[in-house]
N, CA, C and O of each residue as an XYZ file, in Angstrom:
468
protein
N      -7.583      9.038     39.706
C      -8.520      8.443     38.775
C      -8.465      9.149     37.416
O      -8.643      8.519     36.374
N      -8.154     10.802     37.447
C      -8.203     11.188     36.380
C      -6.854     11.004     35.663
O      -6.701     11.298     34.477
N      -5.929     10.522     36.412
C      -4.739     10.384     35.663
C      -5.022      8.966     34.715
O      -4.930      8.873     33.491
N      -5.334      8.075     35.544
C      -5.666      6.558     34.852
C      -6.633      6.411     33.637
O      -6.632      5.574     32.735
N      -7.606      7.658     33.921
C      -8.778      7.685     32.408
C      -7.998      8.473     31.088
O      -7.979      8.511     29.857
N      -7.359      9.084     32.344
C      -6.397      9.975     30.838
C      -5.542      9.055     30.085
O      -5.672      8.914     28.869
N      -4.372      8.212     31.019
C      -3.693      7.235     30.647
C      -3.839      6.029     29.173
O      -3.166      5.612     28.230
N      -5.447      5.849     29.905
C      -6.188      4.305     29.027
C      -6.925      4.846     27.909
O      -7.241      4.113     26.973
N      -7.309      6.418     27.939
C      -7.922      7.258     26.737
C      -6.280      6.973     25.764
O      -6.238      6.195     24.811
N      -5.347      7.582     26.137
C      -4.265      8.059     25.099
C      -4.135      6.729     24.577
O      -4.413      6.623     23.383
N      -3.654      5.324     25.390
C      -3.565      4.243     25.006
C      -4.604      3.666     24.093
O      -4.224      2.836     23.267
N      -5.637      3.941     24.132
C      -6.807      3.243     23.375
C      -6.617      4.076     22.071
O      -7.056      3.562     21.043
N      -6.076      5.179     21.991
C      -6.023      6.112     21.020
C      -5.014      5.607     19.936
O      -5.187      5.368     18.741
N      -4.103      5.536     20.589
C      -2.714      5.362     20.004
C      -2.812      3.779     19.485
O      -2.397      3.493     18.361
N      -3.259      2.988     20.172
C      -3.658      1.599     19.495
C      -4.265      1.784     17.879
O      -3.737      1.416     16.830
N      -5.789      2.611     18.130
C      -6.202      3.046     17.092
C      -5.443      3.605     15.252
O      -5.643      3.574     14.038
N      -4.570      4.034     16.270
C      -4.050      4.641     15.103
C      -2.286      3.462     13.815
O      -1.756      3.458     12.704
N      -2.238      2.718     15.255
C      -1.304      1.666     14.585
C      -2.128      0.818     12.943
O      -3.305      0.498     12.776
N      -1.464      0.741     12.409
C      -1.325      0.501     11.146
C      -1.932     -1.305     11.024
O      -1.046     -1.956     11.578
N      -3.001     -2.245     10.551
C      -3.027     -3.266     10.249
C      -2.322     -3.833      9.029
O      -2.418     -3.424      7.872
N      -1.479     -5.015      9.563
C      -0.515     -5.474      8.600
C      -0.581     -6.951      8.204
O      -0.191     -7.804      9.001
N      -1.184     -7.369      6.691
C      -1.636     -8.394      6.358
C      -0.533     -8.556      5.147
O       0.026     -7.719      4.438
N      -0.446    -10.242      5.226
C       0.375    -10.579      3.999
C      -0.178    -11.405      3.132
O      -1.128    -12.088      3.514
N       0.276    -11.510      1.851
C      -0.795    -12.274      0.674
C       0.599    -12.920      0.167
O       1.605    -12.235     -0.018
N       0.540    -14.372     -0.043
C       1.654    -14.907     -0.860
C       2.080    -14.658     -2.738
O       3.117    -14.672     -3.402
N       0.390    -14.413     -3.056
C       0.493    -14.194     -4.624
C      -0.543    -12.707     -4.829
O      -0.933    -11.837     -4.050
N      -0.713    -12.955     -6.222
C      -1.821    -11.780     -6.285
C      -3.065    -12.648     -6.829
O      -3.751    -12.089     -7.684
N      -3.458    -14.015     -6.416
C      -4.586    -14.522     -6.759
C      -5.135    -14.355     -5.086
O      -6.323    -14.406     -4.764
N      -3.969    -14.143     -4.114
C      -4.453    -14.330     -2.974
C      -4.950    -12.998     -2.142
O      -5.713    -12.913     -1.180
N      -4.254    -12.026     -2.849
C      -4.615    -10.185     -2.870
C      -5.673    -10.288     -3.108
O      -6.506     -9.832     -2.325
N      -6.111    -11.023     -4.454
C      -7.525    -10.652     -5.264
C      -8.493    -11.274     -4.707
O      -9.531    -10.864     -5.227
N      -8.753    -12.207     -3.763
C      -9.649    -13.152     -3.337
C      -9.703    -12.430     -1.743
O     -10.661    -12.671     -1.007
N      -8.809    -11.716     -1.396
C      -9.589    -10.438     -0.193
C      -9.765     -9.615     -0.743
O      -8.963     -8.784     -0.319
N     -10.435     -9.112     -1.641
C     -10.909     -8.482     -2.424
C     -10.018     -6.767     -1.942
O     -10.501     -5.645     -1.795
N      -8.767     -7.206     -1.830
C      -8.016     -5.775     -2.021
C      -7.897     -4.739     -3.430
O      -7.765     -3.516     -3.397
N      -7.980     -5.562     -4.594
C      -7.898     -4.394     -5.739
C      -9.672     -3.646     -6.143
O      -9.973     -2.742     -6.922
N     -10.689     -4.644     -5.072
C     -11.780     -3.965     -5.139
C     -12.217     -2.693     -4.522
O     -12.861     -1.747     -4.976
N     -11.507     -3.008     -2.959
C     -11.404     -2.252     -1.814
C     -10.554     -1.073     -2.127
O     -10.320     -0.268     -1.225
N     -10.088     -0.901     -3.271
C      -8.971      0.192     -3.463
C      -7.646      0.318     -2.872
O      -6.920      1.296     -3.049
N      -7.330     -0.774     -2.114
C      -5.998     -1.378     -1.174
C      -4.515     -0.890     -2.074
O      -3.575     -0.096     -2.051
N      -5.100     -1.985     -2.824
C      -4.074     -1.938     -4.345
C      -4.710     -1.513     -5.784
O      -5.913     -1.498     -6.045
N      -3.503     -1.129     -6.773
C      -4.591     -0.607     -7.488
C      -4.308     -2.012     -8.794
O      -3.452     -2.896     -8.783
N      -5.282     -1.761     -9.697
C      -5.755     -2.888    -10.531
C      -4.310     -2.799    -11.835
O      -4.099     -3.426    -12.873
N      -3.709     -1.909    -11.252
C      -2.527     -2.014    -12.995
C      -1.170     -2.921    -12.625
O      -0.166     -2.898    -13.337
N      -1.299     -3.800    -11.290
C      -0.201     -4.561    -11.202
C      -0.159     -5.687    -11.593
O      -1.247     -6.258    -11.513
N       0.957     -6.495    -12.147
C       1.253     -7.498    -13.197
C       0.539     -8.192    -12.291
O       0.160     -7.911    -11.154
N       0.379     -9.436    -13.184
C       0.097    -10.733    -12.325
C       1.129    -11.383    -11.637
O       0.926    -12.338    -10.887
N       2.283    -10.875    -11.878
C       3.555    -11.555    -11.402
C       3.631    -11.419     -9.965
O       4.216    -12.169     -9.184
N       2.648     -9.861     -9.585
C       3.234     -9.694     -8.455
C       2.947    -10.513     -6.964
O       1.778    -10.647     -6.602
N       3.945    -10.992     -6.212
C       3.645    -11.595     -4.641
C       4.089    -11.392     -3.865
O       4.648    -10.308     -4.028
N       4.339    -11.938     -2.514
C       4.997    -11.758     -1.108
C       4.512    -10.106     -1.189
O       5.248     -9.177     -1.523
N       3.088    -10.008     -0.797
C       2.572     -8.295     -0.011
C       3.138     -8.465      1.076
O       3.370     -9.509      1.685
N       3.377     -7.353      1.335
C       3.302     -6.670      2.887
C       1.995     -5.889      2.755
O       1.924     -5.275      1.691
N       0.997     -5.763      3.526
C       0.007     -4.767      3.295
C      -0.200     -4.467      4.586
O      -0.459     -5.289      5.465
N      -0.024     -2.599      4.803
C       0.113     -2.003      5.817
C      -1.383     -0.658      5.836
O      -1.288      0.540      5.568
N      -2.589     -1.410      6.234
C      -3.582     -0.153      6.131
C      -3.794      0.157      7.721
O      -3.977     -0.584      8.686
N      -3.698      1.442      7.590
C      -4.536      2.644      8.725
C      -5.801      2.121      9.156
O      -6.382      1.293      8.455
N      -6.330      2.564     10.347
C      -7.498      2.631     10.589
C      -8.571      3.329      9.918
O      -9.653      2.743      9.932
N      -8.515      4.523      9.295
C      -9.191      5.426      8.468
C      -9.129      4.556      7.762
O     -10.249      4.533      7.251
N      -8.282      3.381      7.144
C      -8.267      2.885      5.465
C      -8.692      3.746      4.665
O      -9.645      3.716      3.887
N      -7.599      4.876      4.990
C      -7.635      6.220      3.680
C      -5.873      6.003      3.024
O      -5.559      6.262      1.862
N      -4.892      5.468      4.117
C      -3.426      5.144      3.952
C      -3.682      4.043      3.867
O      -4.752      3.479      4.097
N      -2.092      3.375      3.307
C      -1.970      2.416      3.322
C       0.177      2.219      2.930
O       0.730      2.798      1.995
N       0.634      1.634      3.567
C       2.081      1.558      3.273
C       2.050      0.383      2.814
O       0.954     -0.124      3.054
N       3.098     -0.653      1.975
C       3.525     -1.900      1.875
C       4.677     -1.941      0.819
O       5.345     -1.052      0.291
N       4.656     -3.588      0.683
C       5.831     -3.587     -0.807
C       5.237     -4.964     -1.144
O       4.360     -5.515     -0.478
N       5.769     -5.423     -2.172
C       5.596     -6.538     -3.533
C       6.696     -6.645     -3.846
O       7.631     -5.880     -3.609
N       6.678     -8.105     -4.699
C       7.770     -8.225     -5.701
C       7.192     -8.809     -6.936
O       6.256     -9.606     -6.875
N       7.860     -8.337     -8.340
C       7.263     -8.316     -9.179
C       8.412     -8.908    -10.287
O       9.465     -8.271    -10.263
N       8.358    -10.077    -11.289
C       9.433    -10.321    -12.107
C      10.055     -9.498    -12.842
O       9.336     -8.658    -13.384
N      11.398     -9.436    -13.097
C      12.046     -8.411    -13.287
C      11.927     -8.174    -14.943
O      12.154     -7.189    -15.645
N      11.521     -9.366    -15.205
C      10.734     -9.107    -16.639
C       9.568     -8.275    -16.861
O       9.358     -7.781    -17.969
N       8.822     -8.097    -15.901
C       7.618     -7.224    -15.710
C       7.696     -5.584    -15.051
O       6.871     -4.764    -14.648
N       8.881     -5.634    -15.172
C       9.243     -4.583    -14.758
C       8.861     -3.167    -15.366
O       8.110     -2.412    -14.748
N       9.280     -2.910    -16.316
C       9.314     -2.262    -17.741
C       7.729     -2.013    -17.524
O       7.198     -1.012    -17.044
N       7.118     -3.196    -18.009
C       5.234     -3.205    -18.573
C       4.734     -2.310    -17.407
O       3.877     -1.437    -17.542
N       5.431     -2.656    -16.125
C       4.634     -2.202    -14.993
C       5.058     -0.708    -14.764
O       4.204     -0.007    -14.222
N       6.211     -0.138    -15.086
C       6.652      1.085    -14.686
C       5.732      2.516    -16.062
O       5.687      3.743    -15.975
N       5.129      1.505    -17.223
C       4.520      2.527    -18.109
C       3.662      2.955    -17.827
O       3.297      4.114    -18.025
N       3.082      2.036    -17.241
C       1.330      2.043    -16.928
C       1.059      3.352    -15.665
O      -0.059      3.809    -15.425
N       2.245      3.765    -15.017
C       2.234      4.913    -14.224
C       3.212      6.094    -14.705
O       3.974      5.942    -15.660
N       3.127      7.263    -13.974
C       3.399      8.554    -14.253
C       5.039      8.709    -13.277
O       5.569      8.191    -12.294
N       5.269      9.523    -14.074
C       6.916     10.026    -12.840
C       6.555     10.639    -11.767
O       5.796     11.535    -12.137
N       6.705     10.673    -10.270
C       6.158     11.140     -9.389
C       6.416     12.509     -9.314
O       7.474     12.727     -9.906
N       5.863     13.681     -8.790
C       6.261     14.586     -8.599
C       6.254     14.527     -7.233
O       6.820     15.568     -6.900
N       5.924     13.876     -6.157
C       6.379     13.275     -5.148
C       7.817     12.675     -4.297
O       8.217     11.512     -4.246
N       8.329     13.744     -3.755
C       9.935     13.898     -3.088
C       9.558     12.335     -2.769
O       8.426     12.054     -2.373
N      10.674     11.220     -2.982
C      10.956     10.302     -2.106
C      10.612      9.175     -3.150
O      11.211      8.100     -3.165
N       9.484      9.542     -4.121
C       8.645      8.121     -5.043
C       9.404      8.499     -6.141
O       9.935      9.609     -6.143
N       9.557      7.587     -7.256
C       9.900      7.354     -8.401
C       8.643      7.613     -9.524
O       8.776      8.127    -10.635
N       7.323      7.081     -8.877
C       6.430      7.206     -9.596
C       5.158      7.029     -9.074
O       5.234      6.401     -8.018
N       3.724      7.396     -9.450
C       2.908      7.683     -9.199
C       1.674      7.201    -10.073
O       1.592      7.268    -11.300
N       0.780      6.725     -9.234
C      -0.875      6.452    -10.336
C      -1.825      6.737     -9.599
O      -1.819      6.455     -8.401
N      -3.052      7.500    -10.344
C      -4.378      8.331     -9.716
C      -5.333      7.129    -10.108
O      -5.128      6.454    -11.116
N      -6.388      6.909     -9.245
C      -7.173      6.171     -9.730
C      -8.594      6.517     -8.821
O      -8.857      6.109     -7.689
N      -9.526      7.528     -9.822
C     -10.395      8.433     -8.853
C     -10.030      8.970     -7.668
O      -9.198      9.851     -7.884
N     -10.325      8.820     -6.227
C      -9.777     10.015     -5.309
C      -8.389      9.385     -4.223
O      -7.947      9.772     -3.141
N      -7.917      7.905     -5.434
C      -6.815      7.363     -4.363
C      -5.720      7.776     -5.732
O      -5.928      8.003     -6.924
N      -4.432      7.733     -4.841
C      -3.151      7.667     -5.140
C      -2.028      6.860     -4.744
O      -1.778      6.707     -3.549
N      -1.410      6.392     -5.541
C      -0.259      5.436     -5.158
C       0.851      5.701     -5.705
O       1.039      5.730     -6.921
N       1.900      5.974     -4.612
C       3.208      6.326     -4.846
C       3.857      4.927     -5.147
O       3.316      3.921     -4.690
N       5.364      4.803     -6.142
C       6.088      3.540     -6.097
C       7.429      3.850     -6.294
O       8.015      4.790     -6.830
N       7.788      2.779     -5.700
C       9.879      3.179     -6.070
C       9.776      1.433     -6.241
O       9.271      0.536     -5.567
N      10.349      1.484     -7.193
C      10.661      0.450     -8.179
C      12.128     -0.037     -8.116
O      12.977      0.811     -8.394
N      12.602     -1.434     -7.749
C      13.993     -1.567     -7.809
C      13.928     -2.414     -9.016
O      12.904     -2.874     -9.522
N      15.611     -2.621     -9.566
C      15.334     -3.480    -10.631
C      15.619     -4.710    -10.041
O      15.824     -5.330    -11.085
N      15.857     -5.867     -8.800
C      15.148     -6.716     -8.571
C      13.532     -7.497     -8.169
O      13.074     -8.516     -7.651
N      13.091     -6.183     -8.836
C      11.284     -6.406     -8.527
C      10.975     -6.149     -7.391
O       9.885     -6.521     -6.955
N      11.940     -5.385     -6.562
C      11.312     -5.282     -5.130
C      10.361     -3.830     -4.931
O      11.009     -2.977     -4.324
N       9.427     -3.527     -5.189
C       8.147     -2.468     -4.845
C       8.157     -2.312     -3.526
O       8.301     -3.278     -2.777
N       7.977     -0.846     -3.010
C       7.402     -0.121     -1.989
C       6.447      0.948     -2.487
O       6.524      1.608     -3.524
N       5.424      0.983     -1.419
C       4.517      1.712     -2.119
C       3.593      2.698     -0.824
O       3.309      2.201      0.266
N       3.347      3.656     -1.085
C       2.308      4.262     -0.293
C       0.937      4.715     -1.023
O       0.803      5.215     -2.140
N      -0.009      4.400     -0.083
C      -0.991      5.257     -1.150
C      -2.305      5.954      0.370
O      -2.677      5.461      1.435
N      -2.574      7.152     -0.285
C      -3.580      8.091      0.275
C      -4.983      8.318     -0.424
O      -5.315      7.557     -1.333
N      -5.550      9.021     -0.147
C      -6.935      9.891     -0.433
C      -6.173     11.294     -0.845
O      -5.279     11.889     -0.245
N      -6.942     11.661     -2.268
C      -6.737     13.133     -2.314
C      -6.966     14.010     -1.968
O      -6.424     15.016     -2.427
């Protein structure tokens, strides 16, 4: 019995900790689950951007995903953030106690992580 409570504890645990993964076709459709309110995403991405992947934690303190963004918007979007000092990101934006890492391709394809400080 104590093997089976132990078993369905770790399992219930480990469920917990898997990642919820929602997709938005545009960013009128991001903005209407009120993700750039929620701190999901942060508010300095073009309007261009669509096709989320949005990957939040249970804490919803993480969060992994990617976007794509016109490659014309590229440029506007890469000023508005900092060079990462972050091994692995290209670049970085603080926005009160969240952070968001980005690596930027030049077909508009975004990956992004973001934490709690």
């Amino acid at each position: 019995m104590r093997l089976l409570t132990g078993l369905l504890l770790t399992l219930s645990l480990a469920a917990c900790s898997e990642p919820q993964t929602r997709y938005y076709a545009s960013y009128a459709d991001a903005h209407r689950a009120q993700l750039f309110e929620q701190g999901e995403l942060p508010e300095v991405l073009p309007l261009s951007a669509k096709a989320f992947q949005v990957n939040t934690h249970a804490d919803r303190k993480r969060a992994t995903g990617r976007f794509k963004i016109a490659p014309a918007d590229i440029n506007t979007f890469a000023s508005r953030l900092q060079q990462s000092p972050y091994p692995g990101y290209e670049f970085v934006y603080y926005h009160g106690a969240q952070v968001w890492l980005f690596n930027i391709h030049k077909d508009g394809k975004v990956e992004y992580r973001s934490h709690s400080k």
